[in-house]
C-alpha positions as CSV (number, residue, x, y, z in Angstrom):
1,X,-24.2,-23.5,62.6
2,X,-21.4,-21.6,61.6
3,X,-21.5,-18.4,59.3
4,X,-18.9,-19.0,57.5
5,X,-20.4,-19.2,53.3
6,X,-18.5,-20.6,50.6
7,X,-18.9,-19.7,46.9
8,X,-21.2,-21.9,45.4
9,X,-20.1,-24.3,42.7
10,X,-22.8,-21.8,40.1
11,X,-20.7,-18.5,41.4
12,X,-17.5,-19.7,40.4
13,X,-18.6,-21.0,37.2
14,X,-19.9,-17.7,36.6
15,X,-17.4,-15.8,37.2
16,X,-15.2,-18.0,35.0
17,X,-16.9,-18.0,32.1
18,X,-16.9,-14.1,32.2
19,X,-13.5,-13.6,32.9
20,X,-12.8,-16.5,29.7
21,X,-14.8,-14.0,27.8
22,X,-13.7,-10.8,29.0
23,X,-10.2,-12.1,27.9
24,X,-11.8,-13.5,24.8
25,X,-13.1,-10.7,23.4
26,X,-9.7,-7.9,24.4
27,X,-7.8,-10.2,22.2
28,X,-10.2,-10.4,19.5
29,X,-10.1,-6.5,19.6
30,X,-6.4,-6.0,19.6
31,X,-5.4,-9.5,17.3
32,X,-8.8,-10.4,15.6
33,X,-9.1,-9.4,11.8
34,X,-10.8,-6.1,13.0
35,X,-8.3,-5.7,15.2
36,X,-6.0,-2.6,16.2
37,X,-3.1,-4.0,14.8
38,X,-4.8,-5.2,11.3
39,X,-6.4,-1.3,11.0
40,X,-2.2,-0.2,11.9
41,X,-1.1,-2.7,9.1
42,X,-4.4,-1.2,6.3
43,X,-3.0,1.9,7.4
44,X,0.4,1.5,6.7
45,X,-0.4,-0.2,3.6
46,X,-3.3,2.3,2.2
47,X,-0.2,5.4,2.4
48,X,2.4,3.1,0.5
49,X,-0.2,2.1,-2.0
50,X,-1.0,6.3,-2.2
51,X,2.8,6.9,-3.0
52,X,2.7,4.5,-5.2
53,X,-0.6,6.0,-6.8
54,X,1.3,9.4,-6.9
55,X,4.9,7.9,-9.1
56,X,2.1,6.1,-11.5
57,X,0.6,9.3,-12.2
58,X,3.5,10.8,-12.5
59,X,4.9,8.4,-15.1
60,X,1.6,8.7,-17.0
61,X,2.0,12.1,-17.5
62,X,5.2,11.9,-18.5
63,X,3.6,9.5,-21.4
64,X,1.1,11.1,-22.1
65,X,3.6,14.5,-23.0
66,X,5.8,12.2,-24.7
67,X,2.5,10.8,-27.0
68,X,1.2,14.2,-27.2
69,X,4.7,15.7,-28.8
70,X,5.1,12.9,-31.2
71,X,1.3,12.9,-32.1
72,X,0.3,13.9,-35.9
73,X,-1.2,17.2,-34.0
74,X,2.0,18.3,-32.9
75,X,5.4,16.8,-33.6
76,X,8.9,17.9,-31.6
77,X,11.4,17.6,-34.8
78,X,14.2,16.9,-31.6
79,X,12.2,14.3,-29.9
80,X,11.1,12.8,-33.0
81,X,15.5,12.7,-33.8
82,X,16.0,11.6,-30.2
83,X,14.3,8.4,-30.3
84,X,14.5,7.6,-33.9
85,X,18.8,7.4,-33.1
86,X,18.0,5.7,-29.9
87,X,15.6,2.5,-31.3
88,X,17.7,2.1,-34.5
89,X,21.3,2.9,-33.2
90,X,22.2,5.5,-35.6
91,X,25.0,8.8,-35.3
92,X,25.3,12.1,-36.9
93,X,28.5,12.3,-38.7
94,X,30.0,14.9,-36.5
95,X,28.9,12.9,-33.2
96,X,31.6,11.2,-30.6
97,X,30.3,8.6,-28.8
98,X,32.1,7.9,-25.3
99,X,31.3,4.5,-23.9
């Protein structure tokens, strides 16, 4: 009889699988939709969608000042000018217009 063993047919089919799954599972981690790289790109996209968040409030302000000044409450005579010359086009007499 000799000592020498072999793996059995079970051991390497064993060992197999696991490594199979070992691999499995590091690439679901890294690639999978739970994966590192899909939190990096929800990261990436959650602070563009905050800067975002930031110019819309920042342009609804500016609304809401420009409603608030030509409101029946409080009317800006110069505002009120502004835009009426702007929508319909129209010049004071002593006004040069440069193009």
């Amino acid at each position: 009889m000799t000592s020498k063993t072999r793996p059995t047919l079970g051991m390497i089919i064993y060992f197999v699988t696991a490594f199979a799954l070992g691999i499995y599972f590091t690439f679901a981690a890294v690639q999978g939709d739970f994966g590192l790289f899909m939190r990096a790109e929800i990261d990436a996209e959650a602070s563009d969608l905050a800067a975002q968040l930031v110019a819309v409030q920042t342009d609804v302000a500016k609304m809401e000042n420009l409603t608030k000044r030509l409101s029946d409450d409080y009317l800006d005579l110069d505002l009120l000018d502004e835009q009426s010359r702007s929508i319909l086009g129209m010049l004071r007499a002593n006004e040069i217009v440069i193009r």
